[in-house]
N, C-alpha and C positions, 0 to 999 in steps of 0.2 A: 719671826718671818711671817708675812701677809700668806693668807690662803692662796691657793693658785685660784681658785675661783669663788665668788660669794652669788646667796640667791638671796633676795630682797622681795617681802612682801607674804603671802599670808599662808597659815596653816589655821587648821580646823580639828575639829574631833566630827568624823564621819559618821553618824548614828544610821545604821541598817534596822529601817523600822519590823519591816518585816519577821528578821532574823533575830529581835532582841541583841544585836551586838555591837558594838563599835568598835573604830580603830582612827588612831592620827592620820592624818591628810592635809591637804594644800596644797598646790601648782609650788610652790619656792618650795615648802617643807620637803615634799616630797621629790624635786630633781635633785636638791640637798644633799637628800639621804640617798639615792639612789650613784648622785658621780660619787659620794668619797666612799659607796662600796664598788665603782669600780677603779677606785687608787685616788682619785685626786684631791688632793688638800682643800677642805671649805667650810666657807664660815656662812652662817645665815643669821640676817636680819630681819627682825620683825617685832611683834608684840603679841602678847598674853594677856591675860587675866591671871588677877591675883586668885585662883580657884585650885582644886584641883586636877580639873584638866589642863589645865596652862604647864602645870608641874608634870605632867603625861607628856603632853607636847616636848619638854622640855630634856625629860628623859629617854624621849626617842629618838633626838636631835644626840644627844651626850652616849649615848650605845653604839650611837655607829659612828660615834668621831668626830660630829661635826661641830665645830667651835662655835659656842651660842655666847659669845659674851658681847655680842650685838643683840641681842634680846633684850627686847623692853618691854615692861610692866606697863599694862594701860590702865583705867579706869573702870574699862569695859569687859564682864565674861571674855573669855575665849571663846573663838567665832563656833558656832555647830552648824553643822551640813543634815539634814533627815533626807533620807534616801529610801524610796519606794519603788515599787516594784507594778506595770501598768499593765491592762486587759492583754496584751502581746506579749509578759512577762519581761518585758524591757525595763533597766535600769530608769530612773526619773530623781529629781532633784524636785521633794516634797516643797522642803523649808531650805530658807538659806538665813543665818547670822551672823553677820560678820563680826561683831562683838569688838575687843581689841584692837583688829585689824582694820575697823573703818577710821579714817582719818591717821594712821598709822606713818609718821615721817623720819627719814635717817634724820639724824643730830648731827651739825659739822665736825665732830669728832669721825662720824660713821662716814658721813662724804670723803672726808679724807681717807679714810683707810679704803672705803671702794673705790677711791682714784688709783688706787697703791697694786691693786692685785692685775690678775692678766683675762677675767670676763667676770661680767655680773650677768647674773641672768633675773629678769624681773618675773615675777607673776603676777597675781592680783594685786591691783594697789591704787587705790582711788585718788591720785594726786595729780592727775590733769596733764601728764605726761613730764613733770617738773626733773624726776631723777632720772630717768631717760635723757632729755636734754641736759643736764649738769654734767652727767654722767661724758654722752657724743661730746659735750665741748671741752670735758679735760681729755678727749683723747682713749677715752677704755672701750673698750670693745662688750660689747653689749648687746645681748638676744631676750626676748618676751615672747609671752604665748596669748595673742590676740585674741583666742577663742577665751580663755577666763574674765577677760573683761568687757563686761556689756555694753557700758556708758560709753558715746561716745568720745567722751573726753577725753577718756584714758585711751582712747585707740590709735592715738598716732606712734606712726614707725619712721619716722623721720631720723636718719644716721643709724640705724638699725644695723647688727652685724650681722645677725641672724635672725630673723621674724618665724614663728612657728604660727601654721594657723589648721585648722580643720575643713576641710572640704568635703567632706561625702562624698559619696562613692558616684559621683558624675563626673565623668573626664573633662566636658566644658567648664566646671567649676575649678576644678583644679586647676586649670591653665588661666583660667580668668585672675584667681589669687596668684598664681606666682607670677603673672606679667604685670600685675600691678604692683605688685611687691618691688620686684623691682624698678619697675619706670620709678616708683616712688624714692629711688634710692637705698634702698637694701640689700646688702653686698649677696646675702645666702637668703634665700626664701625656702621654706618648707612646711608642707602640706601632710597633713596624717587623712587617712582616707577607709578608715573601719576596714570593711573587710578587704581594698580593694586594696591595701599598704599604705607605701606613702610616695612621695616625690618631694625632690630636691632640686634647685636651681640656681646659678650665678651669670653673671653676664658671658661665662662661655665653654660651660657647664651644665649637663642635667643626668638625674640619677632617679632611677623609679626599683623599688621591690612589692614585691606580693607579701602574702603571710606566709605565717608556718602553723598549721592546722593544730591547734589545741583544744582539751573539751575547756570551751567559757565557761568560769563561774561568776564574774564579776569584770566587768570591766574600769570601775573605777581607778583612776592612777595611771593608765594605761599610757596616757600622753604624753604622763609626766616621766615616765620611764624610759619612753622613746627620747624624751629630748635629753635625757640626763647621757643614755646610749650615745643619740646623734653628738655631742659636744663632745664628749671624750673622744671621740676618733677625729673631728674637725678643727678642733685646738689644736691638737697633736699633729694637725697638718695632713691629714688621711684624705684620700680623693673623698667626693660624695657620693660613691656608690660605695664605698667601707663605713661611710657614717650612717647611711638610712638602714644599711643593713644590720649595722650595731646599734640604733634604735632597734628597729623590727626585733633583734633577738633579745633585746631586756625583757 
């Protein structure tokens, strides 16, 4: 049986410069890991390095269930994130490698089987918005998180079923993204917004939550855990005020 959901696109090993410590990461890696701990079937696709890390990645994907036998071996290391810490003590993105994962493409075996499931969700993935469109025009339902990817190329949300993006905490920015989101055609648009929540919208629909006061020690993944949240209640059919709110509490 096909996953109920697959995530396409990239993981990393998170280096905490500061801290001497690392840990696995990536916008796909990590919503991956985060829905099939909370129930649902999934498979993620991507690319490694034949290293050690690759094999880390690999065994944090296979601990929590998530079927990697859409994993491909690149050429390239596995991607590494160095993350630093700046005069404000805010989180900062040192270094970025993307290693494995740049140029990283499903195989028509792979397109087939994400025709086959019931959402793909994309992350990072520098392929000019190709499996995105492949993907809208057999028909699957399909969400991405626009903030992970830089280049214009990669930023189109055309057929989009759910667009994830980040707004900061300005309410004009917030409504600027989700009215754009949708004129542009995207069924569900959502906004993460630090400390201010998030907000959710459809053409006749809208759903805002706050936070829940925790002491920060890191905010890395934070996004990705909202969206892994927000989908499990939105698939499932849940209004958008049961979805931002099961974000908000991953």
């Amino acid at each position: 049986m096909d996953a109920a959901i697959a995530t396409v696109g990239d993981n990393c090993i998170d280096r905490y410069l500061a801290l001497g410590l690392s840990a696995v990461g990536g916008n796909a890696l990590n919503v991956a890991i985060q829905a099939r701990r909370l129930g649902l079937s999934v498979a993620y696709f991507g690319a490694v390095g034949r290293d050690g890390a690759g094999e880390r990645v690999l065994a944090a994907l296979r601990d929590n269930g998530v079927d990697v036998s859409g994993v491909r071996y690149g050429a390239a290391p596995t991607s590494t994130t160095d993350l630093g810490v700046d005069a404000d003590g805010e989180r900062v993105i040192a270094a970025e490698d993307f290693g494995a994962c740049r140029g990283y493409r499903p195989d028509a075996a792979d397109l087939a089987r994400l025709e086959r499931v019931d959402h793909v969700h994309i992350g990072w993935l520098d392929d000019g918005g190709a499996l995105r469109r492949a993907l809208v025009g057999a028909g699957v339902s399909v969400s991405q998180d626009i903030s992970v990817n830089a280049d214009p190329a990669n930023l189109g949300i055309d057929g989009l079923s759910v667009a994830f993006a980040s707004a900061g905490e300005d309410d004009a920015a917030r409504d600027a993204i989700l009215r754009r989101f949708l004129d542009e055609g995207v069924r569900t648009a959502v906004v993460t917004r630090g400390a201010k929540g998030s907000a959710a919208a459809t053409a006749g629909e809208r759903a805002t939550t706050g936070i829940i006061p925790v002491e920060l020690i890191d905010t890395t993944g934070a996004g990705d855990s909202f969206i892994a949240g927000f989908l499990s209640v939105h698939l499932a059919g849940g209004s958008l005020q049961q979805a931002v709110e099961c974000g908000r509490d991953r």
